[in-house]
Backbone bond lengths (Angstrom), bond angles and torsions (degrees), N, CA, C in turn:
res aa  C-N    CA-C-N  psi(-1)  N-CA   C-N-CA  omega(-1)  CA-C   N-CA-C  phi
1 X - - - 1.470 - - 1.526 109.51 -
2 X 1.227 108.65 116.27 1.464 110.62 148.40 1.677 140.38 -109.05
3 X 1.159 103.93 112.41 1.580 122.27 -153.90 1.720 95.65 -88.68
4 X 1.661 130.99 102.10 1.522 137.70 175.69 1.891 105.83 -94.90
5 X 1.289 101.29 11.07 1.646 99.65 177.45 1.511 118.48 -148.18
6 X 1.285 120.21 100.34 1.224 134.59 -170.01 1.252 107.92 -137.81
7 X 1.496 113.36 159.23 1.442 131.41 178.49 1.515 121.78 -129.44
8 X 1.638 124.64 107.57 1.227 134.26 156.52 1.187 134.05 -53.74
9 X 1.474 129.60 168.51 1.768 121.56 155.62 1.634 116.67 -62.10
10 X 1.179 116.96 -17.17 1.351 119.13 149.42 1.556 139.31 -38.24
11 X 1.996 99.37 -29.07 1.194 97.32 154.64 1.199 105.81 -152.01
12 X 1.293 143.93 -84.56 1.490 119.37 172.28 1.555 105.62 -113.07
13 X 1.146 122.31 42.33 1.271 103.15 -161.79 2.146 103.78 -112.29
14 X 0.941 140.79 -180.00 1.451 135.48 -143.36 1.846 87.43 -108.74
15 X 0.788 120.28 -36.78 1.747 124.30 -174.51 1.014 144.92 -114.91
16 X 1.522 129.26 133.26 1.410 109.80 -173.52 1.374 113.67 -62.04
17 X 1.475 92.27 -179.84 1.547 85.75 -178.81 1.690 138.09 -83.96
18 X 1.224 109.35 -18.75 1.424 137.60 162.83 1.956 93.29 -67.56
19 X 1.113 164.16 6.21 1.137 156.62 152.39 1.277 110.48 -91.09
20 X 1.793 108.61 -34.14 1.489 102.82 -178.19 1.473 109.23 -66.09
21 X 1.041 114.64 -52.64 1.489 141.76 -176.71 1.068 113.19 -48.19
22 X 1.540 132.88 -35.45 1.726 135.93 165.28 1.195 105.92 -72.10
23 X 1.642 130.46 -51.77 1.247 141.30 168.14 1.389 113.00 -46.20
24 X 1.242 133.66 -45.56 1.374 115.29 -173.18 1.735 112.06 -83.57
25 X 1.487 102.24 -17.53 1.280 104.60 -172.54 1.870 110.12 -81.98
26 X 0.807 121.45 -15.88 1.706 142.19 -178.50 1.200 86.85 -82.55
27 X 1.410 131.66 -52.64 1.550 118.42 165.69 1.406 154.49 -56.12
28 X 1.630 77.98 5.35 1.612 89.49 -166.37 1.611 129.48 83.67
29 X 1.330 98.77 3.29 1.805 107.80 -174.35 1.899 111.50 -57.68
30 X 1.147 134.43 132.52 1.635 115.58 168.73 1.575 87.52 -116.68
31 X 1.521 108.79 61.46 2.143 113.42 133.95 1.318 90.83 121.39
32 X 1.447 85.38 144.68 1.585 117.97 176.98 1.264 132.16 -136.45
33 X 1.018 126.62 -174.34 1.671 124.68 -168.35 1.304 100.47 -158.16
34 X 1.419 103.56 136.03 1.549 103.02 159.51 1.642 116.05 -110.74
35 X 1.338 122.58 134.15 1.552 138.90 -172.89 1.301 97.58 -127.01
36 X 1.272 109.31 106.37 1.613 119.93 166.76 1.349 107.85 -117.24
37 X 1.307 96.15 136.60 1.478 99.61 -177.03 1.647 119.83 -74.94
38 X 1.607 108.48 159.49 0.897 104.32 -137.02 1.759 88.40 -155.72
39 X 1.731 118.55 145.39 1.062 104.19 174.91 1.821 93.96 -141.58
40 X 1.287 130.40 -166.16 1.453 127.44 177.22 1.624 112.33 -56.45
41 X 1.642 113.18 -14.14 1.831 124.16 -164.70 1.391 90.37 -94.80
42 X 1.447 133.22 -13.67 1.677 111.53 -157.60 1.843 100.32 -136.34
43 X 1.355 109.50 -9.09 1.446 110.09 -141.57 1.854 88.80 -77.04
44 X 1.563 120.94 -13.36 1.376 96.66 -165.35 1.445 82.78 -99.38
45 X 1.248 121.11 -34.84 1.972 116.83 171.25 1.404 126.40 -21.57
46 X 1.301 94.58 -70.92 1.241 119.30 -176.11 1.810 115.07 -69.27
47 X 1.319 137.96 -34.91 1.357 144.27 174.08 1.822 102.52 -74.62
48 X 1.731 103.87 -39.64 1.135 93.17 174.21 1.599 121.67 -70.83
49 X 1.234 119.17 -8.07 1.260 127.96 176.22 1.900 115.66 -70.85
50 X 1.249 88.26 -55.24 1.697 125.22 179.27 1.408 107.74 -37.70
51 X 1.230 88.33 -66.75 1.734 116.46 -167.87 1.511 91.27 -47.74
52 X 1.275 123.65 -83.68 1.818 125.31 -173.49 0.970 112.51 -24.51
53 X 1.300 143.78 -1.57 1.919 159.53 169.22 1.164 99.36 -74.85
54 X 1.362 122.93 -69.15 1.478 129.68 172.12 1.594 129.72 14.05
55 X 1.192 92.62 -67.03 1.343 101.33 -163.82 1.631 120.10 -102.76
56 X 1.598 100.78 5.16 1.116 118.41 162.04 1.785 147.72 -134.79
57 X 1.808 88.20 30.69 1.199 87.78 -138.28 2.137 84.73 -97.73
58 X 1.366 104.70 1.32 1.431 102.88 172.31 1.803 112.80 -61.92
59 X 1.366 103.14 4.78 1.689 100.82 -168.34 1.513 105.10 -106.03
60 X 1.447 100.90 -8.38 1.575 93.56 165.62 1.794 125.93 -102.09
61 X 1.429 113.10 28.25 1.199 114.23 159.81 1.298 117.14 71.96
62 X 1.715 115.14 -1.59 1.623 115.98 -171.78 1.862 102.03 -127.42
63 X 0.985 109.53 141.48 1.753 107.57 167.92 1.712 91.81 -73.67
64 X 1.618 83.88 136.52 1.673 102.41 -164.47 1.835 102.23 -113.21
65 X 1.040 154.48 129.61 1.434 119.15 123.96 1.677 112.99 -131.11
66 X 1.469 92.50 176.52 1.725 100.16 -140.71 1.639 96.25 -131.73
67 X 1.598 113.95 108.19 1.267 115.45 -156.96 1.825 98.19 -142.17
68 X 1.532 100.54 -149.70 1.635 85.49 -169.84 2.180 78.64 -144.37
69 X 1.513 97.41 168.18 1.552 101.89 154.85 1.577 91.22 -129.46
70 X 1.606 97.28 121.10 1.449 101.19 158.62 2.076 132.31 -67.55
71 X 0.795 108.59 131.92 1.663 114.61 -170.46 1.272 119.02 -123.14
72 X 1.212 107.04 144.04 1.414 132.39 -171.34 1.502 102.79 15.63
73 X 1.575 116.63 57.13 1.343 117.22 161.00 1.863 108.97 -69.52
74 X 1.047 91.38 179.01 1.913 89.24 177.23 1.789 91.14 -98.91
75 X 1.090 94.24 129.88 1.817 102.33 179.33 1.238 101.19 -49.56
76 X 1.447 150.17 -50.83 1.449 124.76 -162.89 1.981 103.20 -59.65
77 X 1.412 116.87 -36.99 1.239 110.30 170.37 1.354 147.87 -48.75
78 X 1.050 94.44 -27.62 1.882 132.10 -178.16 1.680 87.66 -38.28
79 X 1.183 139.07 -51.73 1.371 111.12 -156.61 1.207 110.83 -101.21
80 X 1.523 107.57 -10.23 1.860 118.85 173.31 1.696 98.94 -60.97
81 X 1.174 102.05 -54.40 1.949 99.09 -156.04 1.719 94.74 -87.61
82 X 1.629 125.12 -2.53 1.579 109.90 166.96 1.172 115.75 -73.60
83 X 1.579 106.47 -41.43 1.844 106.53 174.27 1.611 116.14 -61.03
84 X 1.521 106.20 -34.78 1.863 106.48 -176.81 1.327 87.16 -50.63
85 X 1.575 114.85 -72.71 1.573 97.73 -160.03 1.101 125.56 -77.06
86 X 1.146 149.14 48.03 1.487 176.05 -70.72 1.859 87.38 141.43
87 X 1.246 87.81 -91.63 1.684 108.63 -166.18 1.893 96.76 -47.55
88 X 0.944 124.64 -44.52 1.413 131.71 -174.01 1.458 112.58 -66.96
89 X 1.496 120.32 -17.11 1.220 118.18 173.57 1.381 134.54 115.84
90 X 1.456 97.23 -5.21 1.512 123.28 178.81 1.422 103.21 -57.78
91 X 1.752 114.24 140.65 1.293 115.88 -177.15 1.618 108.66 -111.63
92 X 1.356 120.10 5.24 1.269 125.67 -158.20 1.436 101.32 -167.87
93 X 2.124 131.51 109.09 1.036 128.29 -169.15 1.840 99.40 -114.04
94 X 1.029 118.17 174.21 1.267 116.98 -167.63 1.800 97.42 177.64
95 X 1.252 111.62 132.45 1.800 111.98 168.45 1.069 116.77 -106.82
96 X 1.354 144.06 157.45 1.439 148.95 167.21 1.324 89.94 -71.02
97 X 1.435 119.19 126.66 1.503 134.28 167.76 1.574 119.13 -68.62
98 X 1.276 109.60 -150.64 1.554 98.63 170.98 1.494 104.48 -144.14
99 X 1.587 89.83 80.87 1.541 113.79 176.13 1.854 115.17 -49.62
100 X 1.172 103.93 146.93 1.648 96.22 179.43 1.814 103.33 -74.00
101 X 1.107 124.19 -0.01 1.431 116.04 179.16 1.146 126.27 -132.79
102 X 1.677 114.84 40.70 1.172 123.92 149.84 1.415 107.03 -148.98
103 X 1.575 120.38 170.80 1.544 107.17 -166.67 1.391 112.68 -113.84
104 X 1.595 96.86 86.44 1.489 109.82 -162.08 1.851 87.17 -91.10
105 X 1.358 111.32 158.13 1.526 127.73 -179.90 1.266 94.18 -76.59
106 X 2.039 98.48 126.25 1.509 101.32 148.31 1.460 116.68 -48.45
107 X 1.403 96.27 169.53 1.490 110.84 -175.34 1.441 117.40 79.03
108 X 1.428 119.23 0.71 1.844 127.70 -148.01 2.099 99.70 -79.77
109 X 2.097 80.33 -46.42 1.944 97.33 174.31 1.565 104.91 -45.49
110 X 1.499 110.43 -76.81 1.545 128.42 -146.88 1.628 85.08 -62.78
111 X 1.078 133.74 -54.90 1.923 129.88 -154.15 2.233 86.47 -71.19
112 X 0.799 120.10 -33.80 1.358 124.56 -176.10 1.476 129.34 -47.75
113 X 1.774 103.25 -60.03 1.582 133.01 -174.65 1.550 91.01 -75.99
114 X 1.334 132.96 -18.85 1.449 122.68 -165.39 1.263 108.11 -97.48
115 X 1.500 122.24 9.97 1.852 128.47 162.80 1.410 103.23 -140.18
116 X 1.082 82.75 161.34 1.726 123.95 -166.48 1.804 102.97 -57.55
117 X 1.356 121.35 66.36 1.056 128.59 162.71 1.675 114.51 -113.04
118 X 1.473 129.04 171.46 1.398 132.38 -171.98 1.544 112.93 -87.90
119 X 1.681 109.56 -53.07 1.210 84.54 168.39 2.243 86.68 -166.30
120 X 1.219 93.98 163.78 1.574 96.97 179.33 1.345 117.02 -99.04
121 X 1.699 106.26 137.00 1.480 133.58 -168.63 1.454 86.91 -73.38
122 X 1.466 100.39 143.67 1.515 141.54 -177.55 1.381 93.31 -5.79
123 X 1.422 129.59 125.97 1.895 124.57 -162.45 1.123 96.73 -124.14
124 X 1.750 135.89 18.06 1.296 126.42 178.91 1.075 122.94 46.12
125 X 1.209 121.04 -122.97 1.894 120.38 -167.81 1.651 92.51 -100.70
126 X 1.090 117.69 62.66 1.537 108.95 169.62 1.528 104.24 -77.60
127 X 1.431 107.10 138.67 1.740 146.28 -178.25 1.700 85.20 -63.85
128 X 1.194 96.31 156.04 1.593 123.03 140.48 1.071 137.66 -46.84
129 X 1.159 150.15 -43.64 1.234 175.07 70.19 1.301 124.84 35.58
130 X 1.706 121.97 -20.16 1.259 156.56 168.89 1.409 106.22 -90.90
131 X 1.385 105.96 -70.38 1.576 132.65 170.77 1.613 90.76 -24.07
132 X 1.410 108.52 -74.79 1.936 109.27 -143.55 2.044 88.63 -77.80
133 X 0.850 101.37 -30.62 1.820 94.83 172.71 1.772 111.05 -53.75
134 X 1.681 100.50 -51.85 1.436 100.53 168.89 1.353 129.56 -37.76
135 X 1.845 104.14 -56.80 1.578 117.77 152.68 1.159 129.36 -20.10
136 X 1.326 113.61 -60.51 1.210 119.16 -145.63 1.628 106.37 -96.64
137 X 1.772 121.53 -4.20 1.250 134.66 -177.56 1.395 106.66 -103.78
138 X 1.542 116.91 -20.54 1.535 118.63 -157.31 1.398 119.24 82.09
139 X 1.052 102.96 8.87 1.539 105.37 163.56 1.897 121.00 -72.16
140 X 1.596 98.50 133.32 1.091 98.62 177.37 1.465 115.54 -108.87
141 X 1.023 124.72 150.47 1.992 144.34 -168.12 1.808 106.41 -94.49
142 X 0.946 104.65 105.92 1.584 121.72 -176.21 1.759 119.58 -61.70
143 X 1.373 128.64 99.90 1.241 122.31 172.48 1.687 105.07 -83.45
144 X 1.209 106.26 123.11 1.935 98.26 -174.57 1.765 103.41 -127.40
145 X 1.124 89.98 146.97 1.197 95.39 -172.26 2.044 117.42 -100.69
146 X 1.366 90.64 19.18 1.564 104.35 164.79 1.000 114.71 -63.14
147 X 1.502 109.20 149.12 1.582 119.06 175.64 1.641 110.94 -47.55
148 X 1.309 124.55 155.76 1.684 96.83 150.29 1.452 105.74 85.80
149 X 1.279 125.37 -86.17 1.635 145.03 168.60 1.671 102.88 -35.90
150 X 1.292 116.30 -48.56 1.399 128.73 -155.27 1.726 104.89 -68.15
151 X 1.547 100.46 -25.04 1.857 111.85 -149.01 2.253 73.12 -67.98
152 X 0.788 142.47 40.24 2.040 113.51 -177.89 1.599 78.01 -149.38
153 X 1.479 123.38 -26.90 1.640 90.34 -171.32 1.128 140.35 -87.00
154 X 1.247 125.64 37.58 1.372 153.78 177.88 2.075 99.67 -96.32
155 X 1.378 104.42 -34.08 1.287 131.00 158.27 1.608 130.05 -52.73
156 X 1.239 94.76 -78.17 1.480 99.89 177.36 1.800 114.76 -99.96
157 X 1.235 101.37 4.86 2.268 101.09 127.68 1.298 115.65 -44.19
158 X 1.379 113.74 -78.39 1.367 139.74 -153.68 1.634 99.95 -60.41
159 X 1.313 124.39 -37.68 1.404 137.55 -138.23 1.953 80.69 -98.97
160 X 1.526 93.69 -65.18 2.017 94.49 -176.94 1.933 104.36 -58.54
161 X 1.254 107.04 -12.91 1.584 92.58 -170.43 1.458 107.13 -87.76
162 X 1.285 109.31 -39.53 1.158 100.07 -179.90 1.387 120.66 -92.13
163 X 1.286 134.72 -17.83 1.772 131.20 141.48 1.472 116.51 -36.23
164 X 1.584 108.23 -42.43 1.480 120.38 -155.59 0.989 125.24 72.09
165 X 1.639 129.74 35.97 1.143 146.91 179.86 1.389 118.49 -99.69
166 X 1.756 107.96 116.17 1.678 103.49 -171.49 1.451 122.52 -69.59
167 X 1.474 94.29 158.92 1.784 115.43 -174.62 1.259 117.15 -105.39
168 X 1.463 130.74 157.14 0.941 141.21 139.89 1.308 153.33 -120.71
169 X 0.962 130.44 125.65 1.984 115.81 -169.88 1.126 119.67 -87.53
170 X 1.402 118.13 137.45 1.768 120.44 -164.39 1.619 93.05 -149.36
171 X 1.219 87.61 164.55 1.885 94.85 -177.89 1.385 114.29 -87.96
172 X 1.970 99.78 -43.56 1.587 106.72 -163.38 1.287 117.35 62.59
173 X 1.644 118.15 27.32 1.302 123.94 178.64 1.950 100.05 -53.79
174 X 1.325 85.70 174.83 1.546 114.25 170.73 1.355 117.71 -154.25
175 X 1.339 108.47 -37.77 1.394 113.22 173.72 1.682 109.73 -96.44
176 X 1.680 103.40 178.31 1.691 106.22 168.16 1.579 114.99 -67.10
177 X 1.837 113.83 -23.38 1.562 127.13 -175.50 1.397 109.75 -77.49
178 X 1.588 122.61 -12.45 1.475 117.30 -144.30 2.404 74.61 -89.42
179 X 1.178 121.29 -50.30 1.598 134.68 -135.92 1.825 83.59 -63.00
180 X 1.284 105.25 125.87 1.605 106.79 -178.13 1.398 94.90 -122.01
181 X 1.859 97.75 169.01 1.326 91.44 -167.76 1.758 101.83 -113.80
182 X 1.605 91.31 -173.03 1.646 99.79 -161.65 1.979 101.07 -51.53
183 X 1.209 102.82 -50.56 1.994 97.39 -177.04 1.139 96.89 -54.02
184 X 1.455 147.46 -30.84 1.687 124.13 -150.70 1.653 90.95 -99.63
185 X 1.272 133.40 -39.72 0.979 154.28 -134.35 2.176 79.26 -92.32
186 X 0.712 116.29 -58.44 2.130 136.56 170.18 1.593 79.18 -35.30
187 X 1.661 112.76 -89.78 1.566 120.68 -158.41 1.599 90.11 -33.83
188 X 1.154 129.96 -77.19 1.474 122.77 -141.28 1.447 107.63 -74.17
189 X 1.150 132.25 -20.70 1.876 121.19 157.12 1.527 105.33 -70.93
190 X 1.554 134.68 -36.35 1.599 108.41 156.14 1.090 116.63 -35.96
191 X 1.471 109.18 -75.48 1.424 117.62 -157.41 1.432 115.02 -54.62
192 X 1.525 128.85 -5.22 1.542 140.03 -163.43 1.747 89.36 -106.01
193 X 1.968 106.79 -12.13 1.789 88.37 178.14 1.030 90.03 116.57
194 X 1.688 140.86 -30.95 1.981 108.47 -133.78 1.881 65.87 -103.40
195 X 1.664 84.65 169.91 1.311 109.05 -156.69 1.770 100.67 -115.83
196 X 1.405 97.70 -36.90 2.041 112.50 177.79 1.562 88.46 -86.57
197 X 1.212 147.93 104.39 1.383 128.13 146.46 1.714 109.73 -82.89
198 X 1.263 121.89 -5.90 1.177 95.86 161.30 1.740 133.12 -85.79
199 X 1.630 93.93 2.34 1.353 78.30 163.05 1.913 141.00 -88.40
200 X 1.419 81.95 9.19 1.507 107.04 177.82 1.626 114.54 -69.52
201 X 1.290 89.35 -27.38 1.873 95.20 -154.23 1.836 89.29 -106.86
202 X 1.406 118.84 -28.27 1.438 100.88 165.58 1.222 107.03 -95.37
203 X 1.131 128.54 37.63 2.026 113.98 142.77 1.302 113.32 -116.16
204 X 1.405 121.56 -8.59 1.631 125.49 135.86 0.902 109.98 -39.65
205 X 1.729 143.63 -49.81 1.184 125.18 -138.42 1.590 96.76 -103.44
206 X 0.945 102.45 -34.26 1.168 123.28 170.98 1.602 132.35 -39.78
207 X 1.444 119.29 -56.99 1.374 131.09 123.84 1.393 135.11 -17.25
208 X 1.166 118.66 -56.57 1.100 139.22 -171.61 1.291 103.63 -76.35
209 X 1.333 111.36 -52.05 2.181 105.98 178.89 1.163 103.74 -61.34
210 X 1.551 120.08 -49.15 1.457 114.26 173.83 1.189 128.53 -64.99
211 X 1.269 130.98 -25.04 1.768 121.90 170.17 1.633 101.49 -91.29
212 X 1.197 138.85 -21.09 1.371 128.42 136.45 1.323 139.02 -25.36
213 X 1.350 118.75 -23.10 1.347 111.13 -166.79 1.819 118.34 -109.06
């Protein structure tokens, strides 16, 4: 399992980040990321936090990278605060989508896929039209297995399958309970429909060599 969406005390999440990082690795994880959310008030805070990992993070035995999910920015912003954290040092970008269970701003998908991020957090009823933009950037469409988040990906299966726009599976943990493992993590891309779940888990990996290098 490789988990590209996680949450620290950096932003709401229950653990530092060196706990996540022992924890996922006892699990068997090969790499993780931490994405804390992040808005124009936190984004140099929080990377500046991140960043101090850097240079030590070969001692925790796991491929690490250390990025942000931007949230409930106002979509025309979306590409101002992707480059900050770009420029800020982030190795791994990701947006809060526009989950059916929180009241993220239309427009949050479409202003999203149109910058240089990896791939978008749980996108709810994302359109077509979003979808093939995703395509066409390399953006990949998030199957997550969060509470709540999860109720659309039966949705945006259907939506990446038939665009042909790649997926990925992420937890979006916050807690130590949220980090699931590779079999449960299998069940819930069935149950979302897709039929290859391994191609879910190699465009994780995939990511990951590339913002690695």
């Amino acid at each position: 399992m490789i988990d590209l969406h996680t949450h620290s005390i950096l932003s709401d999440g229950e653990l530092i980040p060196s706990e996540i990082f022992r924890r996922c690795l006892e699990r068997g994880y090969r790499g993780i990321a931490i994405t804390d959310h992040v808005d124009f008030s936190n984004v140099h805070h929080t990377l500046q936090s991140l960043n101090r990992i850097k240079d030590i993070r070969d001692e925790y035995d796991i491929p690490i990278l250390l990025g942000v999910e931007i949230t409930h920015v106002p979509p025309k912003l979306i590409g101002r605060i992707v480059e900050l954290s770009w420029k800020e040092g982030a190795e791994i970008v990701t947006v809060h989508g526009e989950t059916i269970v929180e009241p993220v701003k239309e427009g949050t998908n479409y202003n999203a896929v149109q910058e240089e991020i990896d791939f978008l957090a749980h996108p709810g009823l994302i359109d077509f039209e979003t979808a093939e933009i995703a395509k066409s950037n390399g953006i990949y469409l998030e199957i997550t297995t969060r509470r709540g988040h999860c109720l659309t990906n039966g949705h945006v299966a259907n939506v990446a399958r038939e665009v042909g726009c790649g997926i990925v599976i992420n937890s979006d943990a916050h807690s130590p309970n949220d980090f699931v493992s590779r079999e449960f993590a299998e069940k819930v891309l069935k149950g979302a429909g897709i039929k290859d779940v391994e191609v879910a888990f190699k465009n994780s990996e995939r990511i990951l060599k590339r913002r690695l290098r």
